[in-house]
C-alpha positions in Angstrom: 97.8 78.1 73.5 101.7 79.3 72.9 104.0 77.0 74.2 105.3 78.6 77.7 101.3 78.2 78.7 101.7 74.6 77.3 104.7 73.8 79.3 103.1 75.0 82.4 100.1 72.5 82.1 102.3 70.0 81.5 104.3 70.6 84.5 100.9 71.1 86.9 99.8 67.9 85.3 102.8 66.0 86.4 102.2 67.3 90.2 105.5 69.6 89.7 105.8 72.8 91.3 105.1 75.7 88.8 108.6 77.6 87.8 108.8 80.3 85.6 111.9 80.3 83.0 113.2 83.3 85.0 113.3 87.1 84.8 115.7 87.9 82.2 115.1 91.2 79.4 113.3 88.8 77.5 109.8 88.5 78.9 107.8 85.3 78.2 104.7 85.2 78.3 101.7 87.4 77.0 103.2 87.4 73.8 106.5 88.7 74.8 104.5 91.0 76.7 105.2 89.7 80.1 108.0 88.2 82.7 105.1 86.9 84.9 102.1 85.0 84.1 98.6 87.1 84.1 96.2 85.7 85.8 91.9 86.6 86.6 91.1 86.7 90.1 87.0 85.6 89.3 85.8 88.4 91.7 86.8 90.9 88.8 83.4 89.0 86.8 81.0 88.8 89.4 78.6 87.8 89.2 79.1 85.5 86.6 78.9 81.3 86.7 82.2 80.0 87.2 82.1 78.3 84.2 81.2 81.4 82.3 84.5 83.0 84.1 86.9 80.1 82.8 85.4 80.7 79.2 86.0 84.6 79.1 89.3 84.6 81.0 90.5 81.7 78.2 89.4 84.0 75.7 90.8 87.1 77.2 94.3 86.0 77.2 95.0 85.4 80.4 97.2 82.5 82.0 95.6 81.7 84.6 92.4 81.9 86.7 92.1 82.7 90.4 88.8 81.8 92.2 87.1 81.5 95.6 86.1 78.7 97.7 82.5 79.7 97.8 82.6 79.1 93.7 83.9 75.6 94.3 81.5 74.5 97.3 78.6 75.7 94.6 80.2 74.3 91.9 80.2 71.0 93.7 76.7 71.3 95.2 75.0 71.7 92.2 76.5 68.5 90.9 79.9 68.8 89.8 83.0 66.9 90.1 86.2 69.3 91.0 88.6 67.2 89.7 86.5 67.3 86.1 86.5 71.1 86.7 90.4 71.5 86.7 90.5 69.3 83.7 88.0 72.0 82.0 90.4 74.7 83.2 93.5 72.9 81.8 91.8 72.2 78.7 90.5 76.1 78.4 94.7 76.9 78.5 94.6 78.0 82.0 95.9 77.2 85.4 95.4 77.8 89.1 97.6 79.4 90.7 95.7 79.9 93.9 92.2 79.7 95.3 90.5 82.6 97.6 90.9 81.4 100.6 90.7 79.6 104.0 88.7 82.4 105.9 88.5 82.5 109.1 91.7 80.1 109.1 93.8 81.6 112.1 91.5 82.6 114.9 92.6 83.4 118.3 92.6 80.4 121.0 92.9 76.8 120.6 90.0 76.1 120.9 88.7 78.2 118.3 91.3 76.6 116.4 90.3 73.2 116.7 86.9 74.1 115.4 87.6 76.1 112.8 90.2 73.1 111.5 87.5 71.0 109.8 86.2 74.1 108.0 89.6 74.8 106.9 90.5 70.8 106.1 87.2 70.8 103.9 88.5 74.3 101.8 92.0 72.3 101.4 89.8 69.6 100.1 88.2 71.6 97.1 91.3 73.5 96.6 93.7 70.5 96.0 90.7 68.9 93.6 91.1 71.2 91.0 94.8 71.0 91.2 95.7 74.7 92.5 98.9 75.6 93.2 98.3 77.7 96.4 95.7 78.4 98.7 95.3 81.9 100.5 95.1 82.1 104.7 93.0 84.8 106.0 94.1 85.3 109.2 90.5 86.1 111.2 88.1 86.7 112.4 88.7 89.8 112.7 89.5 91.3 116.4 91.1 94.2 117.9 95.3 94.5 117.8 95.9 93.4 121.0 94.0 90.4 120.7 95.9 89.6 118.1 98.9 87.8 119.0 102.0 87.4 116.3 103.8 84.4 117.5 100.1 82.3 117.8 99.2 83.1 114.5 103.0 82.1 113.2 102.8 78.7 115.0 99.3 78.1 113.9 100.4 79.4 110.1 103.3 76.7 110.3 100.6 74.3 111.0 98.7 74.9 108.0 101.6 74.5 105.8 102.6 71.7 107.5 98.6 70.2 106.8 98.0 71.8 103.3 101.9 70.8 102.0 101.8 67.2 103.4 98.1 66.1 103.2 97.0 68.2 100.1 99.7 69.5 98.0 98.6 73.1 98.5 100.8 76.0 99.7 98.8 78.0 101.7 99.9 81.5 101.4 99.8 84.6 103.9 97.6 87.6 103.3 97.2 91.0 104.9 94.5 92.9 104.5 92.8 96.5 106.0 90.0 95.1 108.0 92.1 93.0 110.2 93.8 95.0 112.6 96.6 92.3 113.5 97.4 91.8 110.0 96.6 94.7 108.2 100.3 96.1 106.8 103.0 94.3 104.7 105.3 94.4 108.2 103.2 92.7 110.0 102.2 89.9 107.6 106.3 89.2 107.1 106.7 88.6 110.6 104.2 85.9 110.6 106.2 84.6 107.9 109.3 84.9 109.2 108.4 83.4 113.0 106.4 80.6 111.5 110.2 78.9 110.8 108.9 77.3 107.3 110.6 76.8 103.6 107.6 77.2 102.2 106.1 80.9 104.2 104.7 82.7 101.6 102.6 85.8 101.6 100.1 87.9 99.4 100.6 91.4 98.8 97.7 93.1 97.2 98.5 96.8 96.4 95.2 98.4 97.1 95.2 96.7 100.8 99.4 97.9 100.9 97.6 101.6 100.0 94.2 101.8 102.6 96.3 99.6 105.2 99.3 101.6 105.6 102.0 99.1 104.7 103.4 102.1 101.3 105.3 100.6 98.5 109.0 100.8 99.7 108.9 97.2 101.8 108.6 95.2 98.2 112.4 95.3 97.8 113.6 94.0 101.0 111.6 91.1 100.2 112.8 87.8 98.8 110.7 87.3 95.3 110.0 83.5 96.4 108.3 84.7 99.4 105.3 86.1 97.7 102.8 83.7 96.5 100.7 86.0 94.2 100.7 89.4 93.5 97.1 90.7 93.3 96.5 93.9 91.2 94.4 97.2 91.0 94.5 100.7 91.1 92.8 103.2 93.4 91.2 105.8 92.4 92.5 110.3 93.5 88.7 110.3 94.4 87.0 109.7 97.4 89.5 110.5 99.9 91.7 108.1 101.4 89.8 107.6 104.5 86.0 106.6 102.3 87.6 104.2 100.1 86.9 101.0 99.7 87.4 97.4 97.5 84.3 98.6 95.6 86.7 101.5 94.3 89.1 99.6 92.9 89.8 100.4 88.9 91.5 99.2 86.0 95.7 99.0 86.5 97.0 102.8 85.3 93.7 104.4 86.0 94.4 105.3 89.5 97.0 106.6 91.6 98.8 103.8 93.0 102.7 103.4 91.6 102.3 100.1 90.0 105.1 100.6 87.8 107.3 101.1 91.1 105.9 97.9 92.5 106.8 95.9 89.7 110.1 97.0 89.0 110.7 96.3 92.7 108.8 92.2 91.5 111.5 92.0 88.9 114.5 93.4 91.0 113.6 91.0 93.9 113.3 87.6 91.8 109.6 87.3 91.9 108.5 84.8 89.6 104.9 84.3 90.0 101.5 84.9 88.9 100.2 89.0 88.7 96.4 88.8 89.5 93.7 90.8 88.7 91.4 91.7 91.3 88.7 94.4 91.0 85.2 94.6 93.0 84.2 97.5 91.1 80.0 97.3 90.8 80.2 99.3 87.7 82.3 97.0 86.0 80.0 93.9 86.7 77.2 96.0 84.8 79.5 95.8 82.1 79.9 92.6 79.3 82.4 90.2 81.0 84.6 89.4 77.9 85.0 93.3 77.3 85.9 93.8 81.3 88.2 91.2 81.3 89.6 92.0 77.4 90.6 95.6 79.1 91.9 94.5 82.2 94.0 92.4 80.3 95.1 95.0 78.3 95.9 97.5 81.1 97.9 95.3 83.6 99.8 94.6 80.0 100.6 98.4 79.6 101.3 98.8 83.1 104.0 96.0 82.9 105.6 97.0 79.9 105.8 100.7 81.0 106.9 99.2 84.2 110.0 97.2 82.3 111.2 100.2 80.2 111.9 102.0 83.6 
């Protein structure tokens, strides 16, 4: 473990907030390789034990590891202890930046609300055990755009940071995604931010979703950097067309289309100091030996970033 990676656990293990030394010419971390810290997004390994995922993205070389509420509930089912688990995860050299997600977290009424609130509580619950930094807010269900209202979901997003800040010392960040028609664009997700009137509104761009949903790559830069929680990362492939593809189509960074190297000089321009994450869904690569997947992922988000830097 090199020492910026060291400092971090130190830092999480103190309750800090995590804080990059900045974005200067010098990159640090990866080797050198890097201004932000790579991390796995577990989806990328299905459909792999958790435990096996910690093991390969430790010995992949990543930072950090990224994964999903449904790991953790079966983690804890069969017998663990979540608090044990993000000792294993500090001990493996990684960290957690944020944990996919609070589904389902903003629906439509109150009283939807108030019983989708102990669903959401118990996610915060597994989330903040492990010690992750952040938690991600799926605004659903999903519903047609005029049932979607902006300024409820704002207030009720406020809320969450008010409950996952104060009660659990999780940030729960934003995310927009195709499938939900309210939410679906970059635009729309930063006026949630905006109107929910908190220091601590965050939101999570992922640049396949910014490429089916409609949001393009030009509203990065008029973004502050501290208002993105996590950058998830992928590449679309030329083929199917734009209107048949899908998550399952996602492939390694530079083997699409998509123009990553755009999207993170616009990171590095705005101030963004936080983790890129891997995220793939791709069936073919789950055939695939994990350690290799995750090895050339790796590997490809490195390229993409140092290409990226030398623009």
């Amino acid at each position: 473990m090199n020492t910026t990676r060291r400092e971090l656990l130190v830092a999480g293990a103190a309750g800090t907030t995590l804080a990059c030394t900045g974005l200067s010419s010098r990159p640090t971390y990866q080797g050198g390789r890097s201004p932000w810290p790579l991390c796995l997004d577990t989806a990328t390994l299905r459909p792999q034990p958790l435990l096996t995922k910690i093991e390969v993205a430790s010995r992949a070389g990543f930072d950090a590891i990224e994964p999903w509420d449904g790991e953790l509930r079966d983690y804890e089912r069969d017998g663990g202890n979540l608090e044990d688990l993000g000792k294993r995860i500090q001990d493996a050299g990684l960290f957690v930046p944020s944990v996919i997600g609070l589904w389902n977290a903003i629906p439509a009424g109150q009283e939807a609300w108030d019983q989708q609130l102990p669903h959401t509580r118990e996610r915060l619950r597994m989330v903040s055990a492990i010690g992750s930094q952040q938690v991600q807010v799926i605004p659903g269900p999903a519903r047609p755009v005029q049932e979607f209202d902006p300024l409820w979901a704002a207030e009720r997003y406020h809320d969450l940071l008010e409950i996952g800040i104060n009660e659990y010392n999780v940030v729960p960040g934003l995310v927009f995604v195709e499938f939900l028609e309210g939410c679906r664009r970059l635009s729309q997700a930063m006026d949630i931010v905006i109107q929910a009137q908190h220091p601590k509104a965050r939101l999570i761009p992922d640049v396949f979703h910014m490429h089916i949903g409609g949001s393009g790559f030009e509203g990065l830069r008029h973004i502050d950097g501290d208002s993105i929680a996590i950058f998830q990362f992928n590449d679309a492939p030329a083929t199917p067309s734009f209107e048949q593809l899908e998550d399952s189509h996602r492939v390694f960074p530079g083997d699409g289309i998509l123009p990553l190297e755009k999207c993170l000089r616009d990171l590095r321009s705005i101030g963004f100091e936080r983790c890129i994450s891997l995220e793939l869904y791709n069936p073919s690569y789950w055939e695939r030996d994990p350690l290799e997947v995750a090895r050339e992922g790796r590997e490809k988000t490195l390229v993409v970033i140092e290409r990226a830097l030398k623009g």
